[in-house]
TIVO-2410 file (N, C-alpha, C; in nm, 3 decimals):
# residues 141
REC num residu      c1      c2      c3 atome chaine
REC   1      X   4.224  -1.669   0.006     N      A
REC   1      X   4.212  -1.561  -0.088    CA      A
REC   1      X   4.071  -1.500  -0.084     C      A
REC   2      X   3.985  -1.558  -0.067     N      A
REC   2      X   3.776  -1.538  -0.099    CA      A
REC   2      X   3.770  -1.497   0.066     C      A
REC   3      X   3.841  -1.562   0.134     N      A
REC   3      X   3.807  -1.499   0.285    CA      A
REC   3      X   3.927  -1.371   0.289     C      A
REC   4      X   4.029  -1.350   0.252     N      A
REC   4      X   4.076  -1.213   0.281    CA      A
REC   4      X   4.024  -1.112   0.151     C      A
REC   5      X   3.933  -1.133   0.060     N      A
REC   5      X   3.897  -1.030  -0.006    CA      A
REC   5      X   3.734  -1.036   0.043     C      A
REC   6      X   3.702  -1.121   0.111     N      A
REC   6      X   3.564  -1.050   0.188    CA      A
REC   6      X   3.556  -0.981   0.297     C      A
REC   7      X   3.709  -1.010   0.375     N      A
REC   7      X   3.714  -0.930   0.502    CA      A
REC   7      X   3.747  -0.789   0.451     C      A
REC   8      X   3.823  -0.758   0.328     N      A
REC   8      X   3.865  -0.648   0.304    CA      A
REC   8      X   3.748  -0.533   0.238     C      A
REC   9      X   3.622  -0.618   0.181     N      A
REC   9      X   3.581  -0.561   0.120    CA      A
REC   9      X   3.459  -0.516   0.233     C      A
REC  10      X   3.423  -0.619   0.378     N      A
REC  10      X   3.361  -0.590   0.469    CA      A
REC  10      X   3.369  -0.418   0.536     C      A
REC  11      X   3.522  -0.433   0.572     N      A
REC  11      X   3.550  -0.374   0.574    CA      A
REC  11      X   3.550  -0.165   0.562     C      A
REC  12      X   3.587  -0.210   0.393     N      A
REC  12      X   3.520  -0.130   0.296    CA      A
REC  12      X   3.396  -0.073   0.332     C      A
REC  13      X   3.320  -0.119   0.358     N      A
REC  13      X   3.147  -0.123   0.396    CA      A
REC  13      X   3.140  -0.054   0.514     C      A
REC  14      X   3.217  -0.105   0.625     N      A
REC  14      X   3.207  -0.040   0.765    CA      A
REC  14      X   3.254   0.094   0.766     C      A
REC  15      X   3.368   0.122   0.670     N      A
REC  15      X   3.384   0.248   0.660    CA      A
REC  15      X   3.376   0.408   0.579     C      A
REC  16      X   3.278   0.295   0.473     N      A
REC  16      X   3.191   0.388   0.403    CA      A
REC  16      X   3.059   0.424   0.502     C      A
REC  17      X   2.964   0.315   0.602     N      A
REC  17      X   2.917   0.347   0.672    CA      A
REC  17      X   2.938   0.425   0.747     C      A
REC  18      X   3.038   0.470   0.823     N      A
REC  18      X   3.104   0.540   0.941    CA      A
REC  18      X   3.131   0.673   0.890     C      A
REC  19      X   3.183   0.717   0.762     N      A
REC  19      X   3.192   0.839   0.674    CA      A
REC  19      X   3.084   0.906   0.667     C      A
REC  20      X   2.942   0.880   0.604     N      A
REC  20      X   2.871   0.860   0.567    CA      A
REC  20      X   2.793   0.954   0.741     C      A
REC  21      X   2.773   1.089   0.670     N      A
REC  21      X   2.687   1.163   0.875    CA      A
REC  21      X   2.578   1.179   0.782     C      A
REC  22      X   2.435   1.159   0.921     N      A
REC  22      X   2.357   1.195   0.885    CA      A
REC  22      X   2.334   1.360   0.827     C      A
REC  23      X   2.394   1.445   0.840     N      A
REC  23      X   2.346   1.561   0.791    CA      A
REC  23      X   2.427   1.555   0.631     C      A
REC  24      X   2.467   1.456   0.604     N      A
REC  24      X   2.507   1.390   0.400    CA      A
REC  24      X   2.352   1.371   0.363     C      A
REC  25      X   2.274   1.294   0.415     N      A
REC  25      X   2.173   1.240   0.385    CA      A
REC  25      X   2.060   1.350   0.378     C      A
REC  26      X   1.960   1.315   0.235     N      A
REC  26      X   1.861   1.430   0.219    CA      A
REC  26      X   1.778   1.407   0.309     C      A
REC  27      X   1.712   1.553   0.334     N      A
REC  27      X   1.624   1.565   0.453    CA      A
REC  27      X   1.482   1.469   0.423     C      A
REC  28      X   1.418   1.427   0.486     N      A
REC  28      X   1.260   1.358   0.489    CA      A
REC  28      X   1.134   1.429   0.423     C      A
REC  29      X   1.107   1.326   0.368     N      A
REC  29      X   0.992   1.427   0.300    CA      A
REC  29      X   0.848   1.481   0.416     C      A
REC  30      X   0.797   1.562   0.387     N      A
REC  30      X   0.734   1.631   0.475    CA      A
REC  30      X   0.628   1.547   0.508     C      A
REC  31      X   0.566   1.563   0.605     N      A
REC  31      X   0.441   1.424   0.626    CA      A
REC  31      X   0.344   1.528   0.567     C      A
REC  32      X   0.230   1.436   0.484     N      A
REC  32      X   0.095   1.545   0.476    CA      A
REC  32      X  -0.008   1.536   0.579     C      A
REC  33      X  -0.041   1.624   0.606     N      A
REC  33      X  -0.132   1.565   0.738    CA      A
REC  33      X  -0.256   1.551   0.687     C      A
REC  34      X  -0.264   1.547   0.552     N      A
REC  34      X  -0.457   1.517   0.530    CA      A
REC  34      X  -0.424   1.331   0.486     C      A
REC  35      X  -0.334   1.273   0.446     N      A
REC  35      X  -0.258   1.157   0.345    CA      A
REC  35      X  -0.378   1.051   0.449     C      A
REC  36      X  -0.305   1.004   0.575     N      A
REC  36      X  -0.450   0.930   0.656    CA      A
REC  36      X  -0.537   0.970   0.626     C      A
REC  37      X  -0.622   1.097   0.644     N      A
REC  37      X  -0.746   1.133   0.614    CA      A
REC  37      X  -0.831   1.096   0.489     C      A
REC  38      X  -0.727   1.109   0.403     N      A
REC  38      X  -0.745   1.142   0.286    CA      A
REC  38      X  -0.794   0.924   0.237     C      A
REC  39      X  -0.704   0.878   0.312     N      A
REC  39      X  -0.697   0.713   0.277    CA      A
REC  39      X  -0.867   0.690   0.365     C      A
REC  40      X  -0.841   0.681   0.475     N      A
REC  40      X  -0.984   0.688   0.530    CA      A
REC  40      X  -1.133   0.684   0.424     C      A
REC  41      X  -1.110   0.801   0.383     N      A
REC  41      X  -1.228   0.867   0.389    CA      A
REC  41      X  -1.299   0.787   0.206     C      A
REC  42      X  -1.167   0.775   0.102     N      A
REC  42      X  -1.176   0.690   0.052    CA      A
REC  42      X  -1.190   0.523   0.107     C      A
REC  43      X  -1.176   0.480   0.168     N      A
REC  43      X  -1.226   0.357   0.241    CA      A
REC  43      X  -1.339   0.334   0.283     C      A
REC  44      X  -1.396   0.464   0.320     N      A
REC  44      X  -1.557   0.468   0.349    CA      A
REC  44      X  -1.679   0.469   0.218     C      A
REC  45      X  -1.575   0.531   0.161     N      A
REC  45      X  -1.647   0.549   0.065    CA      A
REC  45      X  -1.704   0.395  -0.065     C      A
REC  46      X  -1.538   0.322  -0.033     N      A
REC  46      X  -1.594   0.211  -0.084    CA      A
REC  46      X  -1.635   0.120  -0.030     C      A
REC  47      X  -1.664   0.098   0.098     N      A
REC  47      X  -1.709   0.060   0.214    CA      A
REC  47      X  -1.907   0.062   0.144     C      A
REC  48      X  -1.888   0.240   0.125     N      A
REC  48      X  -2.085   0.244   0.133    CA      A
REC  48      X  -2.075   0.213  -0.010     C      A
REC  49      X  -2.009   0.222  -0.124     N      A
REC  49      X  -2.055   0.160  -0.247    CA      A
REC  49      X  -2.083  -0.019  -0.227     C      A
REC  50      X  -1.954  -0.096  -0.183     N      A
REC  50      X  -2.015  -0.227  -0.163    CA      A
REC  50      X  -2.106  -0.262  -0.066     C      A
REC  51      X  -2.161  -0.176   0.011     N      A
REC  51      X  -2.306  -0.199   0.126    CA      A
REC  51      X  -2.398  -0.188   0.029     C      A
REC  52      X  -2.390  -0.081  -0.054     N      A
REC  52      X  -2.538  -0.037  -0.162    CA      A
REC  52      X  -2.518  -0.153  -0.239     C      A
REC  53      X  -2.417  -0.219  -0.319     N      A
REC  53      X  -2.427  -0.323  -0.382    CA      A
REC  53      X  -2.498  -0.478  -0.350     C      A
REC  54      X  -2.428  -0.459  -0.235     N      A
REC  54      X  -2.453  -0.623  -0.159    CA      A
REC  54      X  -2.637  -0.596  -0.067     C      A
REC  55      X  -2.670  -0.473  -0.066     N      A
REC  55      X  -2.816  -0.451  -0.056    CA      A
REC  55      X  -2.927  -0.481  -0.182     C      A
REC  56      X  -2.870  -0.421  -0.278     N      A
REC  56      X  -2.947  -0.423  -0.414    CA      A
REC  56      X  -2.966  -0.580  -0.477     C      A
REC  57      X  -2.860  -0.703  -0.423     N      A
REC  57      X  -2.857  -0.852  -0.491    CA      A
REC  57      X  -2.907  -0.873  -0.390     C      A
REC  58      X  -2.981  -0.831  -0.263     N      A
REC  58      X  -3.041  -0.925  -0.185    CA      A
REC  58      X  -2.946  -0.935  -0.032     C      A
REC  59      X  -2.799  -0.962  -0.051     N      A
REC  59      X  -2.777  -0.967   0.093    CA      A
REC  59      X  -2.764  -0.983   0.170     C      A
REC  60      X  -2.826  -0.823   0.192     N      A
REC  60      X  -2.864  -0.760   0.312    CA      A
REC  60      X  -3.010  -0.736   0.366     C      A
REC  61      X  -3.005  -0.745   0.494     N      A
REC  61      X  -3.231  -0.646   0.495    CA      A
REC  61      X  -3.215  -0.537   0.491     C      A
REC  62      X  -3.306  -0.496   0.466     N      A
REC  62      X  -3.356  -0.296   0.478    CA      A
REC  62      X  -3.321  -0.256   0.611     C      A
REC  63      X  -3.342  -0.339   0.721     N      A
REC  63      X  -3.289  -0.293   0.870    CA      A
REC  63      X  -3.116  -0.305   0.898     C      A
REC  64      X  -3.065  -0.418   0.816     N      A
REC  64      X  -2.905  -0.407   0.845    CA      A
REC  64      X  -2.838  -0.321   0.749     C      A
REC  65      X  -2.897  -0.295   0.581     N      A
REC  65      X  -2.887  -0.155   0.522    CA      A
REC  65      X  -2.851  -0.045   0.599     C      A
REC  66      X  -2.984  -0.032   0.641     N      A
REC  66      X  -2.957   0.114   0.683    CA      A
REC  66      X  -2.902   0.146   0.802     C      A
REC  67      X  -2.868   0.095   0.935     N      A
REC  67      X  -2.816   0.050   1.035    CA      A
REC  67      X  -2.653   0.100   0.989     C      A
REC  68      X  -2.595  -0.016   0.887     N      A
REC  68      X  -2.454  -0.001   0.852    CA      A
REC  68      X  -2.394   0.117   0.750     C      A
REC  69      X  -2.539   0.134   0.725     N      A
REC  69      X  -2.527   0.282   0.638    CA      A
REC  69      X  -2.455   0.405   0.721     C      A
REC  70      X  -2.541   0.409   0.830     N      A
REC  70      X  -2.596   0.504   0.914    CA      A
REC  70      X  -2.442   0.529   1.020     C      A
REC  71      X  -2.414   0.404   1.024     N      A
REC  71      X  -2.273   0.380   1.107    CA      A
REC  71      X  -2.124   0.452   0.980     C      A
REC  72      X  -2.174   0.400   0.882     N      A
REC  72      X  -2.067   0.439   0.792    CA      A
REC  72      X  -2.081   0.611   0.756     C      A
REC  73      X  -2.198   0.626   0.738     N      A
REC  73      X  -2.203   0.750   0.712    CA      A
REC  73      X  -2.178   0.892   0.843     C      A
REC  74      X  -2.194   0.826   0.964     N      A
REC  74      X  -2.155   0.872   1.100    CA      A
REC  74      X  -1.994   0.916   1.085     C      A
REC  75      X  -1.944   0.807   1.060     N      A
REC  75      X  -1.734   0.745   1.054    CA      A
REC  75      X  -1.708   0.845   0.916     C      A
REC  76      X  -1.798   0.892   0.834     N      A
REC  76      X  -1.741   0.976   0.713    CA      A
REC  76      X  -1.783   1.105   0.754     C      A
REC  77      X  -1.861   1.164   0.794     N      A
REC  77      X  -1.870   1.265   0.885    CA      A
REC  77      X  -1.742   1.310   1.009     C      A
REC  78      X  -1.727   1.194   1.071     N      A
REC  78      X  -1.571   1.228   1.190    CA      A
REC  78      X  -1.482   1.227   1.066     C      A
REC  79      X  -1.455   1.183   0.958     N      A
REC  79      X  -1.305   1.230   0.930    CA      A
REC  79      X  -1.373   1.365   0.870     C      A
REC  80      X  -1.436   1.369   0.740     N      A
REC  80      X  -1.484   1.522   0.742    CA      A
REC  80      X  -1.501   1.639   0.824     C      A
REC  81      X  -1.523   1.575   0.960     N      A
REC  81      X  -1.488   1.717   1.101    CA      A
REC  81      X  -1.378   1.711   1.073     C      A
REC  82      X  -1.287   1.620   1.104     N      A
REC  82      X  -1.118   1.588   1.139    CA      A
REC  82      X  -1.046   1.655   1.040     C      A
REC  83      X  -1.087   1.678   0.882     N      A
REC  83      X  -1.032   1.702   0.792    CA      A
REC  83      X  -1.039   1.903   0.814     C      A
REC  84      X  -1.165   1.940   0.857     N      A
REC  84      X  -1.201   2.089   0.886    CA      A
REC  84      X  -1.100   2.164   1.017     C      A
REC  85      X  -1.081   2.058   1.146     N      A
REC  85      X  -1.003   2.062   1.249    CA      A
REC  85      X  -0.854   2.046   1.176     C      A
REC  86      X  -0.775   1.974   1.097     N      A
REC  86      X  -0.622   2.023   1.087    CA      A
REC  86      X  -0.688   2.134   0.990     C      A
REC  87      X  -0.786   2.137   0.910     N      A
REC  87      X  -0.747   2.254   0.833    CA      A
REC  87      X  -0.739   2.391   0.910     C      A
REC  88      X  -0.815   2.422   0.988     N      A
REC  88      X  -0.792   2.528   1.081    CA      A
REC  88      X  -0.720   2.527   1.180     C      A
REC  89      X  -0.601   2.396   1.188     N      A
REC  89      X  -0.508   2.419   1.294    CA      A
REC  89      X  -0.438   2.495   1.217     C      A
REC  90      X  -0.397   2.476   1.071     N      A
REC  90      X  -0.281   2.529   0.997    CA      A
REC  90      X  -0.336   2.675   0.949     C      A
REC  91      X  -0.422   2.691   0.981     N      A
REC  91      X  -0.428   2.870   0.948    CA      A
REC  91      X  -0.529   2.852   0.848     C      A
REC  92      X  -0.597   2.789   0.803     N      A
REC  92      X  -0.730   2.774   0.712    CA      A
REC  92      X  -0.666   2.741   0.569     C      A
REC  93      X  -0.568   2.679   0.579     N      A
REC  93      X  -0.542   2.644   0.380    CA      A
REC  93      X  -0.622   2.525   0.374     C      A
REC  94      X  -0.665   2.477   0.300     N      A
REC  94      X  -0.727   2.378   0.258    CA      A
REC  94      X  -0.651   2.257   0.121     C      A
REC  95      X  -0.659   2.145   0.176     N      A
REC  95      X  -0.520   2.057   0.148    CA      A
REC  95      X  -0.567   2.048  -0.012     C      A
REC  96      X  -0.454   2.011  -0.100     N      A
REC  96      X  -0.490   2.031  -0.250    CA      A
REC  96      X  -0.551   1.932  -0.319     C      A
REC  97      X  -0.612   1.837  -0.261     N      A
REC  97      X  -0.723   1.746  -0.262    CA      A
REC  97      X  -0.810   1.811  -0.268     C      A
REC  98      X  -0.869   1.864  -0.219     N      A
REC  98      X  -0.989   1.953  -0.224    CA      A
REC  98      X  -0.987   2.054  -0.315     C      A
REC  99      X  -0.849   2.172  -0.311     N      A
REC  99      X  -0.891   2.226  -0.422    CA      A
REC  99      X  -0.889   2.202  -0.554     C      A
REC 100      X  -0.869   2.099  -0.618     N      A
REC 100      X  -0.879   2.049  -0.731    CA      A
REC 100      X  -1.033   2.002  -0.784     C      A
REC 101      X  -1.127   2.008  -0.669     N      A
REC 101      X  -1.269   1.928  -0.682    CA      A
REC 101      X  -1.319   2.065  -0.744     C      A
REC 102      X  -1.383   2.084  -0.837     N      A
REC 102      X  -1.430   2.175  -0.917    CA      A
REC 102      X  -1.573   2.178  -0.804     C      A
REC 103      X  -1.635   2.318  -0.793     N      A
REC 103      X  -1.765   2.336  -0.737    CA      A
REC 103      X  -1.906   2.288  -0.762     C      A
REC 104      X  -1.888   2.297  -0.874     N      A
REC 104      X  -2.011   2.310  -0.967    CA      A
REC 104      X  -1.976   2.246  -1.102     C      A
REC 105      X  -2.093   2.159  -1.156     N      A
REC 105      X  -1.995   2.064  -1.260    CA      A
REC 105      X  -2.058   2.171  -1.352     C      A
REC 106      X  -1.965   2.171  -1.463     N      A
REC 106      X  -1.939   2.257  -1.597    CA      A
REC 106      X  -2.076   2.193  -1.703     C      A
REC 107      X  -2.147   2.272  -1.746     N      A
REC 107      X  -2.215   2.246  -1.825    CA      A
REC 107      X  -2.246   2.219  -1.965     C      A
REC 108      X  -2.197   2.088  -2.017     N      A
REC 108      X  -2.147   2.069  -2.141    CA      A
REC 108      X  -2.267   2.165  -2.279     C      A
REC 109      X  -2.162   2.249  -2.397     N      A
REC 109      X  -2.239   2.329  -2.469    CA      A
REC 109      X  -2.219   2.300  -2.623     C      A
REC 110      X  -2.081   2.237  -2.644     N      A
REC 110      X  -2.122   2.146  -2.773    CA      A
REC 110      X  -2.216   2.041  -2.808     C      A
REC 111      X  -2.196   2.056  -2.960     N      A
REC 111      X  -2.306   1.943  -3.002    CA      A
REC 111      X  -2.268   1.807  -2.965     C      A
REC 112      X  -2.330   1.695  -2.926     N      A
REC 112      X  -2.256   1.601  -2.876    CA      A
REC 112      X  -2.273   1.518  -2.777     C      A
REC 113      X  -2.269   1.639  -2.705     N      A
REC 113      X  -2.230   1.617  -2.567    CA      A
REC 113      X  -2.341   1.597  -2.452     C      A
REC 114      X  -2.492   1.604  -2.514     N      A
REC 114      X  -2.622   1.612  -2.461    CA      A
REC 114      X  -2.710   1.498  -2.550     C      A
REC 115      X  -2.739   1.371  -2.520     N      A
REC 115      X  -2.837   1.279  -2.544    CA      A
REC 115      X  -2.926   1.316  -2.641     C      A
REC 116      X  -2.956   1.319  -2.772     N      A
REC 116      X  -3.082   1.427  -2.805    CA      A
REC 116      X  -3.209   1.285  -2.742     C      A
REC 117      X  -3.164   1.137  -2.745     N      A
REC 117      X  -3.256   1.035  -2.663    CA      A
REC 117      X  -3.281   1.050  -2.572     C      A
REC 118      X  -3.240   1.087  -2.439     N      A
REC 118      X  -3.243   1.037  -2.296    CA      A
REC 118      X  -3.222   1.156  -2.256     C      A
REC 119      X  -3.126   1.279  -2.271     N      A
REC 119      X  -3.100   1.354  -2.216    CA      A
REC 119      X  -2.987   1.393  -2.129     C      A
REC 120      X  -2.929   1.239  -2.151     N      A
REC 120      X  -2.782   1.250  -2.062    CA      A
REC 120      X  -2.672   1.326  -2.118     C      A
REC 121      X  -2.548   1.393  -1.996     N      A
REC 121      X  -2.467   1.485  -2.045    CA      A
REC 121      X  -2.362   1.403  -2.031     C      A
REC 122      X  -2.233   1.441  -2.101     N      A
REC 122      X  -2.135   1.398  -2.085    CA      A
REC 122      X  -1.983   1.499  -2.147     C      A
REC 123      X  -1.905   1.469  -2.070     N      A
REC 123      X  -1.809   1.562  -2.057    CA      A
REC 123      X  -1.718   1.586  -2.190     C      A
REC 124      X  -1.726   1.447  -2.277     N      A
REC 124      X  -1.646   1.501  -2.428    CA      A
REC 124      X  -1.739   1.426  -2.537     C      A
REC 125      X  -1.762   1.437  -2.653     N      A
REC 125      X  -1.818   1.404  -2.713    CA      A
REC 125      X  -1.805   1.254  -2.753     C      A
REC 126      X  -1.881   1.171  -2.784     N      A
REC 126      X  -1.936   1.059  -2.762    CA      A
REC 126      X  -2.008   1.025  -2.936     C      A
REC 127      X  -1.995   0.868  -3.000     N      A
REC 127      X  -2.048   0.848  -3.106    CA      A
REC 127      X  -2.185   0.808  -3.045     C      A
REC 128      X  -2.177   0.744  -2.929     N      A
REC 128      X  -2.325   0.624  -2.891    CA      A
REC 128      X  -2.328   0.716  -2.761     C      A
REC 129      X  -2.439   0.704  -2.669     N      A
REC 129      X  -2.505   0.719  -2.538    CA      A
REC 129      X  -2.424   0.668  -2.468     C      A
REC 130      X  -2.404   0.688  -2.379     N      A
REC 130      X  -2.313   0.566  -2.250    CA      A
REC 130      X  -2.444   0.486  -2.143     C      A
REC 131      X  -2.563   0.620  -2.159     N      A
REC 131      X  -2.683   0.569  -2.075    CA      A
REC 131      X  -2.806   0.483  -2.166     C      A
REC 132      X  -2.800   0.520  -2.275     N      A
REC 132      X  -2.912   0.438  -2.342    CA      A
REC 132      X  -2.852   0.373  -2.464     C      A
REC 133      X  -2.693   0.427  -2.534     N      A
REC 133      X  -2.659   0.345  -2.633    CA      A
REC 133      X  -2.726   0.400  -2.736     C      A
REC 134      X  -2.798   0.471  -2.788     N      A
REC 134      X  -2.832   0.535  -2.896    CA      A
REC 134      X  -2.727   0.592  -2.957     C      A
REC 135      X  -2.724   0.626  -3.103     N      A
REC 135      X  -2.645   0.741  -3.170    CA      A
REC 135      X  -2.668   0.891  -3.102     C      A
REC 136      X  -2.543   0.956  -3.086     N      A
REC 136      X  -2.560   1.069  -3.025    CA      A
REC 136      X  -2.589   1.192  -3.078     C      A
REC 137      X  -2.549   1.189  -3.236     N      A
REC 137      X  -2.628   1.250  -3.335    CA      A
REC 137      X  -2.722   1.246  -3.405     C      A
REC 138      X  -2.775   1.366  -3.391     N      A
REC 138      X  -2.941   1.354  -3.418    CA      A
REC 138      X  -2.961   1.301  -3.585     C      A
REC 139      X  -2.873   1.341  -3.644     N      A
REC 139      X  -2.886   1.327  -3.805    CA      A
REC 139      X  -2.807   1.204  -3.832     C      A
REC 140      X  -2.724   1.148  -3.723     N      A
REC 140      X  -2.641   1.008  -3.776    CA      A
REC 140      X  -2.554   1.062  -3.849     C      A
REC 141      X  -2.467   1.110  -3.860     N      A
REC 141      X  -2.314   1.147  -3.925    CA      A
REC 141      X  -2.290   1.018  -3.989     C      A
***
């Protein structure tokens, strides 16, 4: 009985497979061609944050610093060409990674938002400093 309702239901299977044409099936999603680039270039990047780290506790020397710096910062430069090369294979759009990076950072103009201690800026208003920890109002609210 368990072996003729598994053959039947095998079965079943083979010929839902066989029904089943590829042009039923949704098409592939599009490859992005910056997506490698894009992984890369973040990799380098945390690549040179833990070099600057593991320099600053000691380490590293000042000669293998800058050496592996110099190598990393070389390898972030080739994907940055690489990233300029597909962009001008495709007719000059520029992938939407990039345009989302604002140019120029916005200059915070509420009260708040500027250290009256230290001088540091910050993007929404704040009770304490994030850089020195002070109250951020001058009068203490």
């Amino acid at each position: 009985m368990i072996i003729s309702l598994a053959s039947v239901l095998a079965v079943a299977v083979i010929a839902f497979i066989l029904v089943v044409r590829p042009r039923d099936l949704p098409p592939p999603e599009p490859v992005d061609p910056f997506a490698h680039l894009d992984e890369r270039k973040a990799a380098i990047y945390e690549n040179l944050r833990d070099l600057q780290f593991e320099y600053r506790v000691g380490k590293l020397s000042e000669t293998d610093y800058q050496k592996t710096k110099h190598d990393l910062q070389s390898e972030l430069a080739a994907v940055l060409a690489e990233v300029d090369r597909v962009c001008a294979a495709l007719a000059g759009p520029t992938p939407m990674m990039f345009k989302a990076l604002p140019l120029a950072p916005a200059k915070p103009q509420a009260t708040g938002l500027v250290c009256p201690s230290c001088g540091a800026r910050f993007d929404k208003k704040l009770k304490f400093c994030g850089e020195c920890g002070k109250p951020m109002e001058a009068g203490g609210e």
